[in-house]
Every structure is written in C-alpha cells, then in structure tokens.
C-alpha positions in Angstrom: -51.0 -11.9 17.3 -47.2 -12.0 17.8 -47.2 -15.5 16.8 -49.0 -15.2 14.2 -47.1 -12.5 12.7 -44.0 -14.1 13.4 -45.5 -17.5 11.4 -45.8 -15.4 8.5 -42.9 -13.7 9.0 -40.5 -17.3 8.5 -43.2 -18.4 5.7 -42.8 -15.5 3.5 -38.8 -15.6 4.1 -39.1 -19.6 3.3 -41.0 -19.3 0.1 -38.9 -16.5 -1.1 -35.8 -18.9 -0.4 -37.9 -21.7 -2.7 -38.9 -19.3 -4.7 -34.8 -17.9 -6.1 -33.6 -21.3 -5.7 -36.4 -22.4 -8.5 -35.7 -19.1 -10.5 -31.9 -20.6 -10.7 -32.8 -23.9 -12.1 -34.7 -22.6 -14.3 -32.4 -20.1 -15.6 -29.9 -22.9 -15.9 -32.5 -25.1 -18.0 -33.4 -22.9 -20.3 -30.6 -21.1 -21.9 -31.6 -22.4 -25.7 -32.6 -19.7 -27.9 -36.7 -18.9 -28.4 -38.7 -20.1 -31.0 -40.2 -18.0 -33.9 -43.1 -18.8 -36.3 -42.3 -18.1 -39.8 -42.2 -14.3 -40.4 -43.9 -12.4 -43.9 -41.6 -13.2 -46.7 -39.3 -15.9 -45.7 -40.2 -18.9 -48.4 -38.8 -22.0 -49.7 -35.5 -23.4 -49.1 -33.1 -22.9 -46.3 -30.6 -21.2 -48.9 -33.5 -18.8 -50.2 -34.6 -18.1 -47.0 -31.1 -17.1 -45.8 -31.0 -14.8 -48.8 -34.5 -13.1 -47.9 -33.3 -12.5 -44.6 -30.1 -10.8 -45.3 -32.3 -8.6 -47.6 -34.2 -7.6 -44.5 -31.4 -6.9 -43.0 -29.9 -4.6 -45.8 -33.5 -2.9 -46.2 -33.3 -2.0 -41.5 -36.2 -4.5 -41.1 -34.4 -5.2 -38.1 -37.3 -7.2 -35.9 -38.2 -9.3 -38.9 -35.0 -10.2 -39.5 -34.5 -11.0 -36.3 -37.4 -13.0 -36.1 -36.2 -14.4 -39.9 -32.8 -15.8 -38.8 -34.5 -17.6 -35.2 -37.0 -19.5 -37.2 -34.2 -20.3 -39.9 -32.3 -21.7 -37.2 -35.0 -23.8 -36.1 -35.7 -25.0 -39.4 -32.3 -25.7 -40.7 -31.1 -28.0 -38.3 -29.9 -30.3 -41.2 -28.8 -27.4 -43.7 -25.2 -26.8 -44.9 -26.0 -23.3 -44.4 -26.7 -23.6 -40.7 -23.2 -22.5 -40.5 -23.9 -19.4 -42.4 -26.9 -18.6 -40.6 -25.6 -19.1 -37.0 -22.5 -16.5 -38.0 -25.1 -14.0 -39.6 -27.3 -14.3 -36.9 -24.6 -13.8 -34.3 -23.4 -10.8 -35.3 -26.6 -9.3 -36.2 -27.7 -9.5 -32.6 -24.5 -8.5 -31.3 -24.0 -5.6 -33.8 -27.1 -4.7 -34.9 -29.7 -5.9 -32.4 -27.9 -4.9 -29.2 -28.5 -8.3 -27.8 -25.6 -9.9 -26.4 -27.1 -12.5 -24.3 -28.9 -13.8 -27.6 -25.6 -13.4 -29.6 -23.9 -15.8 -26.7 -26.6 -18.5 -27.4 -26.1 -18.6 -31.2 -22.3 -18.2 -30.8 -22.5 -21.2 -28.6 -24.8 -23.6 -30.4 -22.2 -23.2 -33.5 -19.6 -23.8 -31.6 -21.4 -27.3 -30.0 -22.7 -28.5 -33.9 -19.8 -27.3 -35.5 -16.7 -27.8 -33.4 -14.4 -28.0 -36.4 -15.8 -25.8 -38.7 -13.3 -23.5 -40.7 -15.3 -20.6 -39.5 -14.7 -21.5 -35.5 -12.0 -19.0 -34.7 -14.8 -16.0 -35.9 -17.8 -17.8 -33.5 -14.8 -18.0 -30.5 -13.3 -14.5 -30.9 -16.8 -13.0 -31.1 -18.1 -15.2 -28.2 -15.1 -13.6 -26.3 -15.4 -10.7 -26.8 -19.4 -10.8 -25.7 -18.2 -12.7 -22.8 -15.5 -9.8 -21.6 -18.3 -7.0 -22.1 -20.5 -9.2 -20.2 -17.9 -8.9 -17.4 -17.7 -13.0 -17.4 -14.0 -12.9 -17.8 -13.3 -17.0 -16.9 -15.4 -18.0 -20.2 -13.4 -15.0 -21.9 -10.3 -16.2 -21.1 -11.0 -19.9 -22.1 -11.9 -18.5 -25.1 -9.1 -17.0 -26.0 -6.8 -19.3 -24.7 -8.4 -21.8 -27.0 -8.2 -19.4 -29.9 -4.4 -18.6 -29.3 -3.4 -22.9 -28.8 -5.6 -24.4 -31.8 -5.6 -21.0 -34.6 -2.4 -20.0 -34.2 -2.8 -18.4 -38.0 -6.1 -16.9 -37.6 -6.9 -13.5 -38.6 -8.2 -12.4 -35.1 -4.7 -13.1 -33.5 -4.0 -9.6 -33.6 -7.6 -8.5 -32.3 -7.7 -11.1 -29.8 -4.5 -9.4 -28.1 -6.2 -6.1 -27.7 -9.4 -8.4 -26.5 -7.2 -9.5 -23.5 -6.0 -6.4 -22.8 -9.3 -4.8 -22.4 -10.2 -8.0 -20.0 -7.2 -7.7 -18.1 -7.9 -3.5 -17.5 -11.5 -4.5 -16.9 -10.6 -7.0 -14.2 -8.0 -4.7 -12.8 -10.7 -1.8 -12.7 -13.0 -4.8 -11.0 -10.1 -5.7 -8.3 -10.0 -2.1 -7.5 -13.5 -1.3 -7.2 -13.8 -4.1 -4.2 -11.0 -2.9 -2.0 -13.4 0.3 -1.1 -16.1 0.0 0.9 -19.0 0.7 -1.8 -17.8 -2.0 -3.6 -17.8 -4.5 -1.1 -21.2 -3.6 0.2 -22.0 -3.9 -3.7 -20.9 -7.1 -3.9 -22.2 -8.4 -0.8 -25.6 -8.7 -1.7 -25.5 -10.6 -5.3 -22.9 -13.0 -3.8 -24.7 -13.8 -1.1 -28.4 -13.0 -1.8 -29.7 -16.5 0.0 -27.7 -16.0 3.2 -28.9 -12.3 3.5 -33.0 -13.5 2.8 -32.3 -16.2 5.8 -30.9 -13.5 7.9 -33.8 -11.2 7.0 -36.3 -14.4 8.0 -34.4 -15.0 11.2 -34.4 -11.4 12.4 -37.7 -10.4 11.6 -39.6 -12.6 14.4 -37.3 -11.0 17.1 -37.5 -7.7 16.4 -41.1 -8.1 16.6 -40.8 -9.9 19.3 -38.4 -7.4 21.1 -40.5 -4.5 20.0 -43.6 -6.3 21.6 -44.7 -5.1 25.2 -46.0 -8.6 25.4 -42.4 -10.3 25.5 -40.8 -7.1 27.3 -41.0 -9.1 30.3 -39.7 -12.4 28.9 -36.6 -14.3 30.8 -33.1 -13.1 30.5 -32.5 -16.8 28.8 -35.4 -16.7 26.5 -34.1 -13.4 25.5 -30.8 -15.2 24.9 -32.0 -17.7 23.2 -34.2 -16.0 20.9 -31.6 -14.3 19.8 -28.9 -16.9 19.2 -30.7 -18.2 16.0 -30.2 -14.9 14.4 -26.4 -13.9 15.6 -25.8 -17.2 14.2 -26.8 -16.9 10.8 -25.1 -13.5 10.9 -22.0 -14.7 12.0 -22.1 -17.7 9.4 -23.2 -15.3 6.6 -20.0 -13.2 7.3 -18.0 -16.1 6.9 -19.2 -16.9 3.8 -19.1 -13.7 2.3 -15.1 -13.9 3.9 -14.5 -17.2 2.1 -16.5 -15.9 -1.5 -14.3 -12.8 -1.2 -10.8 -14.6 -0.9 -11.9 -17.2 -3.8 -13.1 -14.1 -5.6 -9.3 -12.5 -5.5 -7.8 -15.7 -6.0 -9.4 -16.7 -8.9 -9.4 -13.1 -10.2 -5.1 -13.0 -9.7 -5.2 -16.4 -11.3 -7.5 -15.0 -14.5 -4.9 -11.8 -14.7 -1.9 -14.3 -15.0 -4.1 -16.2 -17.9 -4.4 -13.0 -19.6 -1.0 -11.7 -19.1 0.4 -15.0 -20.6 -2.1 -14.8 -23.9 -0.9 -11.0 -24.1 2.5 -11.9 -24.1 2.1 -15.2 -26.4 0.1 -13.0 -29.1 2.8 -10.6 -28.7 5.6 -13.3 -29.4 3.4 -15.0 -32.5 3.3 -11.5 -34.0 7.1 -11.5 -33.7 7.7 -14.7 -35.4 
C-alpha cells in the first residue's frame, strides 16, 4: 500500500514536471497572432477592406473589428497597406481592446517586416510602453534605447523620457517590494516553480512513509537515508533561488543605470 502510494506519488510529481516543461515550449512556439476567417462586411481589396474596418471601428463594432484587422493581416501579407494595418491594429488592441499581449505581437511583426519603415519610432515607442506596463522592463529598455540612438528627431522623444521614468519608479517600486519578506516568498514560487514541484515529489513519499506505523520501526540509516534525497533538493533549491535573487538585483541595478542614462540623454537632446 505504502509503495504503492508512494509510486504514484513520484509519477504524478514527474508528469507534472513534463507536463510545464511542454507548456513552456509551447508557449515559446506559438507567439504569432491567431487566425480569423473573414468577418460580415469586409470585401474586396486590402485598401477597401482597411477602410471598412476603420468604419467598424468608428461605428464601436469593437469584436468585428477586431476580428476585421487579424484576417487583414493575414491576407495582406504582400499589401503596401500592411504597414497601415499593423499600426491600426496595434493601437486598437492596446487602446481600445485592452489587449496588450496581442498589441505586442502586431507591434513586433511590424517591426520584423518593416525594420526601416518611416513609421518605426511609433511601433517602438508603443511596444515600450506595452512592455513597461507588462513589467518586462529589459525589452522596454532596449526599446527605448533603440528609439533615443537611431530617432534622435522623433516626436516621441519627449514621451519616451516620461516612459523611462515610469520604468525606472516601477522597477524601484519592484526592488523594494523584494527586500520584505512577502515579496520574496512571492517571488519564490514563479522563479523557481520546477525546483519547488521536485521538492514536493521528493517529500511526499517520506512523509507517508514517516507517517506510516509500517516504517515506524525502520533503521536509524534507512531513516537517514530516506531522507537525504529530500534535504538535498531542498538545500539545492535554496541555492538557486540565492543565485536567481542576486542575478535578479544585478540585472535590475544594471536596467536602472540604462534608464537613468536615456533619462538624462532625452533630457540633454531636449536642451540642444
């Protein structure tokens, strides 16, 4: 019975551990936006059907635009208004739609087909700005470090200075939050989910092994060694959670010194 138990015990921790390692690669595999069939009223051309869907848009038909400007992207791969319609639909799912993550994947696609494009600085400074309310501050800062070196005269100079200044207060706010103990308990189990699960499938065989009358009689070394498996996986999930915390505040300190130097060069641009 004990056995048993214990057998499904480890199997259940095991497929667990397959199971959010799989849910990982996935997520990394499929961050392209979702198709859409062809929604009521969106005809003809790319250009008309850009047209029809900013009329849905004026008019609140906010789902069927939505589903308007996902199927025009997937139809006008090859437009000259792709351009248009990645913007449009960017901010319309940012703004309107209250859908960030989607807002990212348009911002991003523009930014991969049209690297050059005269509209960039807008897809960049938006995509930053998603990225800092996201609380994904590296991409943020890239961002804007990109948009202060390479559009030195673009129009979002002056909004991209208050955009690091809100990162930098955010990341302070962050840095804060993890010096008390809530927020280190908080970040304990996100950072180190897998190591916690493999704890949690090492433990649970001795306890009910320990709780057992059965094994109350075991050998002080099989004791011992039943229990070594677990105090080692405990001790080794400290230290990673010690070595994630220290890379944590050093790239965080490093991130705040990127921010403070695009503060202070928007600052000096403005001067000029």
């Amino acid at each position: 019975m004990i056995r048993r138990l214990t057998y499904t015990v480890l199997t259940v921790g095991l497929v667990g551990l397959c199971g959010l390692f799989a849910l990982r690669l996935l997520g990394e595999g499929t961050s392209s936006l979702p198709a859409a069939s062809a929604p009521e009223g969106i005809r003809g051309s790319c250009e008309d059907g850009l047209g029809q869907a900013r009329e849905l848009t004026k008019n609140g038909g906010a789902e069927r635009s939505y589903q308007a400007y996902l199927w025009l992207i997937g139809q006008c791969a090859d437009s000259p208004v792709l351009p248009d319609i990645l913007l449009e639909a960017g901010s319309l799912f940012g703004h309107l739609l209250e859908q960030p993550g989607q807002a990212r994947r348009v911002y991003e696609e523009f930014l991969l087909r049209f690297p050059t494009h005269p509209q960039a600085d807008d897809a960049i400074f938006h995509l930053a700005r998603l990225e800092i309310d996201a609380g994904d501050y590296t991409q943020a800062v890239s961002h804007l470090t990109t948009l202060a070196q390479h559009y030195p005269g673009s129009e979002h100079q002056e909004s991209a200075k208050f955009l690091a200044t809100k990162a930098a207060e955010m990341l302070a706010a962050d840095r804060r939050r993890l010096h008390t103990l809530p927020g280190q308990l908080a970040a304990l189990i996100p950072n180190n989910l897998l190591s916690l699960l493999a704890v949690v499938a090492a433990l649970g065989p001795s306890i009910i092994q320990a709780a057992s009358k059965a094994q109350a009689n075991g050998g002080e070394g099989q004791k011992r060694r039943r229990w070594m498996m677990p105090v080692v996986i405990i001790v080794l999930t400290l230290l990673n959670y010690a070595i994630n915390n220290i890379e944590s505040r050093q790239r965080n300190a490093a991130l705040m010194e990127k921010l403070d130097r695009l503060v202070t060069g928007v600052k000096s641009h403005d001067q000029r």
